[in-house]
LUMBA-99159 format. One record per residue (C-alpha): y, x, z; residue in one letter. Coordinates in steps of 0.2 Angstrom, whole numbers, padded with zeros to 4 digits, always signed. Each point is the difference from the previous one (the first is absolute). Layout:
N
YXZa
...
END
This chain:
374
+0078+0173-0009x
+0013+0010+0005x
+0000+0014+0016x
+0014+0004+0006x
+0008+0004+0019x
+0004-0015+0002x
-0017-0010-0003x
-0007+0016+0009x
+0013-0005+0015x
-0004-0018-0001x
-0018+0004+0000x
+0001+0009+0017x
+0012-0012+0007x
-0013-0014-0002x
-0013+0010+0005x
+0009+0005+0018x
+0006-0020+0003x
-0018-0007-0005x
-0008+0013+0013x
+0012-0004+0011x
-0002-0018-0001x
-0019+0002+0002x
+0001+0009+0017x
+0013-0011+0008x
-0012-0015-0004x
-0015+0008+0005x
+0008+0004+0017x
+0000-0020+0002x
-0018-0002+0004x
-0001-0016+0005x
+0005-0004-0020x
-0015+0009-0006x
-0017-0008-0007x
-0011+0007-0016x
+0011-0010-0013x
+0016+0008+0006x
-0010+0017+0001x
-0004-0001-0018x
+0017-0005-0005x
+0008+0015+0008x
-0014+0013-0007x
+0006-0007-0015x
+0020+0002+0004x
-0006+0020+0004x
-0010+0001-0016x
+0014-0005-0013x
+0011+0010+0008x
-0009+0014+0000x
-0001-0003-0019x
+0017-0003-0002x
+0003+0015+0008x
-0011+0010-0011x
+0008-0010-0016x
+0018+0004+0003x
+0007-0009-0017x
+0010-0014-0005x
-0003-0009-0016x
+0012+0002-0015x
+0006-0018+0001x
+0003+0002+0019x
+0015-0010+0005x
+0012+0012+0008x
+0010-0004+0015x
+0014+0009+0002x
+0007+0008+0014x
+0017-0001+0004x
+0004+0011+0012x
-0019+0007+0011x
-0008+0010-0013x
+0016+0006-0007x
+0008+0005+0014x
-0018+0008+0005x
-0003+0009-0019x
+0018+0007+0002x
-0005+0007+0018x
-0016+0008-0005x
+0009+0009-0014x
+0013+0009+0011x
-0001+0019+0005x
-0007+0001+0017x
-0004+0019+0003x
+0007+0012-0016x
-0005-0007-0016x
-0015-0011+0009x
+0003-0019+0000x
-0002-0011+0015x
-0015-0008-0012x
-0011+0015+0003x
+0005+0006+0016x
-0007-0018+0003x
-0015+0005-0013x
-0003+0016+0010x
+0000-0009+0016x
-0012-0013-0006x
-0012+0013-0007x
+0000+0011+0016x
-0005-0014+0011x
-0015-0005-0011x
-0007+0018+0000x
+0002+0000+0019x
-0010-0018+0003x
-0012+0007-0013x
-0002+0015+0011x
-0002-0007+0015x
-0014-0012-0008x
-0011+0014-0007x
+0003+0007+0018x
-0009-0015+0008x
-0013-0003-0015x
-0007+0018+0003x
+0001-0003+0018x
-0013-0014-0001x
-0010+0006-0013x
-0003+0015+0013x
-0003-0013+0013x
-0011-0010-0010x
-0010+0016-0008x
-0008-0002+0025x
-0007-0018-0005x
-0019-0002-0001x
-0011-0010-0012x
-0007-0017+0007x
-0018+0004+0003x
-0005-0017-0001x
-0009-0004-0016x
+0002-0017+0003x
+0019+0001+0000x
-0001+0015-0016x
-0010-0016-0010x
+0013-0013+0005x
+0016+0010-0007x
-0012+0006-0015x
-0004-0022-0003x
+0020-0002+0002x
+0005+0012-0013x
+0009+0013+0012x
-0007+0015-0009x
+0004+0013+0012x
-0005+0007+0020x
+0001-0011+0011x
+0008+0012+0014x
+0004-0004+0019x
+0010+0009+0013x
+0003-0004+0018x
+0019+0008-0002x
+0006-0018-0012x
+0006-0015+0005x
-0006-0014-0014x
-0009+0002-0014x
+0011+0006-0016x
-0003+0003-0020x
-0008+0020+0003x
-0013-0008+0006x
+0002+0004+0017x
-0006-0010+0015x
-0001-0001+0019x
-0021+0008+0005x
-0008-0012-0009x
-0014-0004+0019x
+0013-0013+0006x
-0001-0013-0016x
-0012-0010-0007x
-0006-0001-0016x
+0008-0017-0004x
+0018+0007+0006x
-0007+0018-0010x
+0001-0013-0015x
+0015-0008+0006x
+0010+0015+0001x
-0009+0008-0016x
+0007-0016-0013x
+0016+0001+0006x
+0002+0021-0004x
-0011-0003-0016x
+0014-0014-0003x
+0012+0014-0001x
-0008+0008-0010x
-0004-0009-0013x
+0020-0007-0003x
+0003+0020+0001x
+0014-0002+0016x
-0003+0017+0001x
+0012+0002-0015x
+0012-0012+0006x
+0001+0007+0015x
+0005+0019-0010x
+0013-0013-0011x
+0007-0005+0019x
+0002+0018+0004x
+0009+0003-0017x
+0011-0012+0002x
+0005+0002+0017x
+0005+0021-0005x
+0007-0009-0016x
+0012-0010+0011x
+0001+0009+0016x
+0016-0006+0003x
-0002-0019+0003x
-0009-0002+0016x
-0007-0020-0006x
-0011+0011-0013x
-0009+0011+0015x
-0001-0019+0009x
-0008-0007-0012x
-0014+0015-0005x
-0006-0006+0018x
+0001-0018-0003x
-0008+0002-0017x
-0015+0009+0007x
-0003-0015+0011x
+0003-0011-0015x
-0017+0011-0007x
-0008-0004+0016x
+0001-0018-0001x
-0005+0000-0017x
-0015+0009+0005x
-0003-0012+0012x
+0000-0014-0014x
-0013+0011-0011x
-0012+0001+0014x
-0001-0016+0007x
+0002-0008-0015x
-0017-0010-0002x
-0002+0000+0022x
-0003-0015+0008x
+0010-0005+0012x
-0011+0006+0014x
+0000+0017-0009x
+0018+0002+0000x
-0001-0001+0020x
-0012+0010-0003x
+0011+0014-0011x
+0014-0001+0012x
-0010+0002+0015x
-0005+0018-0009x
+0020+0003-0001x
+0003-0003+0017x
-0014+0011+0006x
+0007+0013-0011x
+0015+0001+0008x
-0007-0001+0017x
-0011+0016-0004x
+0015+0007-0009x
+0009+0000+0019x
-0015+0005+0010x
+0008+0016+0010x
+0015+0000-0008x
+0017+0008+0010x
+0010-0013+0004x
+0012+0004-0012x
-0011-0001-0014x
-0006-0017+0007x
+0017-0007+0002x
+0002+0004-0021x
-0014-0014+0000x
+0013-0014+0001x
+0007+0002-0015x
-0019+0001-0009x
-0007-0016+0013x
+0013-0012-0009x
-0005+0007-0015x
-0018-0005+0002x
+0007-0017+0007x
+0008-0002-0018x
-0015+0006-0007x
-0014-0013+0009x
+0012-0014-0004x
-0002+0004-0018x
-0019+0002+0000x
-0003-0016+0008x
+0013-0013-0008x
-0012+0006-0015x
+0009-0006-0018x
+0015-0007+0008x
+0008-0018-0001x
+0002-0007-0017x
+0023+0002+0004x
-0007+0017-0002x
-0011+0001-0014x
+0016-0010-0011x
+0012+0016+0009x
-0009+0012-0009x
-0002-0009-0017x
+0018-0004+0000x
+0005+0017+0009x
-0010+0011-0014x
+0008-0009-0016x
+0020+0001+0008x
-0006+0020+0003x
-0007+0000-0017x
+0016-0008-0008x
+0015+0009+0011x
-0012+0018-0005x
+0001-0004-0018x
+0018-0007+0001x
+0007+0017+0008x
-0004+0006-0017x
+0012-0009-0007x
+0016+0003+0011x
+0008+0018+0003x
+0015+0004+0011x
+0013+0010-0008x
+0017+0008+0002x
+0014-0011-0010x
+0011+0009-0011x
+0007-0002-0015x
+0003+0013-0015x
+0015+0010+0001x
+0011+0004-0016x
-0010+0012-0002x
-0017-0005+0004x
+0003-0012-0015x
+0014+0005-0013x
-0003+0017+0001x
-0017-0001-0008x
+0003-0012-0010x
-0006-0001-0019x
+0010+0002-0016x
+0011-0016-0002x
+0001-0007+0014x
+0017-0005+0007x
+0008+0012+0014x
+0013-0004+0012x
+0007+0007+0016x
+0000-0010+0014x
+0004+0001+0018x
-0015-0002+0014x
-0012-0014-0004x
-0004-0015+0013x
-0015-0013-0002x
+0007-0011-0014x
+0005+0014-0010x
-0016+0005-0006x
-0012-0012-0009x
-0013-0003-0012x
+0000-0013-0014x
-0016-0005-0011x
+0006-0002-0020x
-0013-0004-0010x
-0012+0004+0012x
+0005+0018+0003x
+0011+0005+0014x
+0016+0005-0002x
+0013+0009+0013x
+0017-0006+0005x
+0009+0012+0010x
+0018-0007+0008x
-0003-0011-0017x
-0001+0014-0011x
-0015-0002-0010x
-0014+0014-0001x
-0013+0000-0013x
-0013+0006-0002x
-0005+0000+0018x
-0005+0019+0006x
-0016+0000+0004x
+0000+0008+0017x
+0007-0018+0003x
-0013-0011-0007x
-0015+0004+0015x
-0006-0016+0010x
+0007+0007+0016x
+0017+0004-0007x
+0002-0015-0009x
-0003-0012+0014x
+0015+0008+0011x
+0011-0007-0016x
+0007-0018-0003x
-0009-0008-0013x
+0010-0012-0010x
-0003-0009-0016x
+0012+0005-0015x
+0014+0009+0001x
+0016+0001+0012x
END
């Protein structure tokens, strides 16, 4: 495996399309149903890794660019301010606006954590057993000044719900908890400061969170009968009728956005397992991920040049054969296999042994390979 800033540019580059292509299809929610949720939670999770694995493998077959990455390599390298290059000017930039999104999170986070330090522990044993049976592990805490339950364990006064919707509400949080969306939600935040700059990523941290949602909403109802999952989604619709009792009307009028939301979400808990089109979506979705996730492995972008005089005679080994020679276009420059080893033509002069600089996969795949000599 081989690391380099091209794998590492690569790696970003897929990473900002696939999340880009997840939030533009999650914004079609007409489209959405548990197979296709699991497919895309899939597309975030391989390329999250592929992010976090920026190589390419040794064997990569190298496309080369013609005129882009050049024309890009050679502008990054300029002098922009004194000796400092356009590339870190760009570098600095990058690096500032990550330390102010990172700022301005911390700010927030110990904002709430001074908010949620008001909110009182449930008094109800009854409710303390129920999360204790679920495997929450933690305080169970309400506050009259939140609008829906959420992951601190925070809920509305726990006097205006039952103990049915108590349990309801309590396996969808312990849902999160258990698949750690806690940490998913830090890795959103990360990669959002990461890539501040491409407004698709901040679209789809909010999209993904509702991806979370839904998937919570599969973990609880999962073994529900169908008159439970009316049931369960009765319990949303109160929650978000609580959630805008005595609300300002501006704060109400938020509420659209969230009601089609939980419009999205009831669909999805009562169509249950989804249609059988679905279920062969998902099977044939996750191997074509699978495969292209493996396959970006296997293909890196690169400038095309070829060596200059000298890039190759100049280093080249005792005995070989030097020539000059004017500017070198495509067919000037080749490699021939003799005997199994390769051997260099350069305007047909030949030049053997080959230096070794020259003989690395990615080099040798910007070359013409021919068979014998010239």
């Amino acid at each position: 495996m081989i690391v380099s800033s091209y794998s590492i540019l690569a790696a970003v580059i897929i990473y900002n399309v696939c999340l880009s292509a997840a939030a533009l299809f999650l914004r079609r929610r007409d489209m959405l149903s548990r197979n296709v949720v699991s497919v895309l939670l899939l597309l975030i999770f391989l390329s999250v890794l592929r992010l976090a694995i920026p190589v390419s493998m040794e064997s990569a077959h190298v496309i080369g660019s013609d005129s882009i990455l050049p024309t890009l390599c050679s502008w990054l390298g300029r002098p922009f301010i004194g000796d400092m290059t356009a590339g870190v000017l760009l570098l600095a930039v990058w690096a500032a606006g990550v330390a102010a999104v990172i700022v301005r999170y911390a700010v927030c986070d110990l904002r709430f954590r001074r908010e949620a330090a008001r909110y009182q522990l449930t008094e109800r044993r009854d409710i303390r057993a129920l999360a204790d049976e679920l495997g929450i592990g933690c305080d169970v805490r309400v506050s009259s000044d939140i609008t829906t339950p959420f992951m601190a364990n925070a809920f509305r006064p726990d006097a205006e719900l039952s103990l049915y919707e108590w349990e309801a509400i309590l396996r969808h949080e312990a849902a999160h908890i258990s698949a750690h969306d806690n940490l998913i939600k830090l890795l959103l935040l990360l990669s959002e400061a990461a890539f501040w700059w491409n407004p698709m990523i901040h679209a789809a941290g909010e999209e993904i969170s509702d991806l979370l949602e839904l998937r919570c909403d599969e973990r609880a109802t999962a073994h529900m009968t169908p008159l439970e999952r009316v049931d369960y989604c009765e319990t949303l619709l109160k929650v978000l009728s609580l959630s805008q009792r005595g609300r300002a009307p501006a704060v109400a009028s938020a509420a659209v956005k969230a009601e089609k939301r939980l419009r999205r979400r009831i669909r999805l808990v009562v169509e249950g397992g989804g249609s059988k089109k679905d279920s062969i979506f998902r099977r044939v979705g996750s191997v074509l991920l699978v495969a292209l996730f493996i396959a970006s492995y296997f293909v890196i972008i690169q400038p095309r040049g070829f060596p200059t005089e000298e890039d190759i005679l100049g280093d080249a080994p005792a005995g070989a054969v030097v020539e000059d020679y004017g500017a070198l276009d495509d067919g000037d420059v080749y490699l021939a296999v003799e005997d199994g080893e390769y051997v260099l033509y350069v305007t047909g002069t030949r030049v053997y042994p080959v230096p070794e600089e020259l003989l690395q996969p990615n080099i040798i795949s910007l070359f013409d390979i021919k068979e014998g000599g010239n």
